[in-house]
N, C-alpha and C positions, 0 to 999 in steps of 0.2 A: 149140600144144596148144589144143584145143578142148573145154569141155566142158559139160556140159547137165544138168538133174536128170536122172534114170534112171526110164524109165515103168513099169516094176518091177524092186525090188530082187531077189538083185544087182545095181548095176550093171556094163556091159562095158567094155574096150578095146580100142582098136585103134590098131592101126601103119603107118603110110603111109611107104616108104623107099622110092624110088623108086631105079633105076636110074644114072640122069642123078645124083644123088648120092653112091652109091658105087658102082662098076664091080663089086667083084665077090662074087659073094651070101652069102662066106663073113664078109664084112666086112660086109655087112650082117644075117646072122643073128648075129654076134656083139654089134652095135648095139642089134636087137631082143631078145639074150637078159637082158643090161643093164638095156635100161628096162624089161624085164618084173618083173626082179629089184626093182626100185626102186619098182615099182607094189605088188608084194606086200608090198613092205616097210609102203608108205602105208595096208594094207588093215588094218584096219576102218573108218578114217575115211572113203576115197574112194568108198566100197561104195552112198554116194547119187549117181552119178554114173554117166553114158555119158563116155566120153572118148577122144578120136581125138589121137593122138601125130604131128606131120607134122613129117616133116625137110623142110625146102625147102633148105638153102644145100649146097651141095657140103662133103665132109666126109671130114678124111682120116683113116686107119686109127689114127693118135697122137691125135686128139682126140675119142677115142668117152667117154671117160674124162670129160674136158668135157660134152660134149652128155650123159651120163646126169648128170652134178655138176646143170646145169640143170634137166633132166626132175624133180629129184628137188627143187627150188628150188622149179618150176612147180606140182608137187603137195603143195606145203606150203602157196600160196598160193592153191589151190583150197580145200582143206579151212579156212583161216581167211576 
């Protein structure tokens, strides 16, 4: 997770899920609907922020659950 102040508010995000990490885009639209859930969850506080979400490690369909538990860890330690 990467993230910057916002050169005007709102700020946005984005999701980088490549391929090579999950084969098929049904598994990764359900990755992205997840952290998008968990980002709204985070808003009003993250709303000074650009922030780019990058899966790098290969990621199986049982531990999407994990990877948003984190996303949502990450965004608690943006905001403080």
């Amino acid at each position: 997770m990467i993230a910057a102040p916002a050169a005007t508010p709102p700020g946005r995000i984005g999701y980088v899920i490549g391929r090579k990490v999950m084969r098929r885009s049904v598994d990764r639209n359900r990755l992205r609907r997840r952290l998008r859930e968990s980002a709204r969850m985070a808003r009003p506080a993250i709303e000074a922020f650009d922030i780019i979400v990058r899966v790098k490690r290969p990621l199986r369909v049982a531990d999407i659950g994990a990877a948003n538990a984190e996303s949502r860890h990450l965004l608690a330690r943006i905001v403080s």
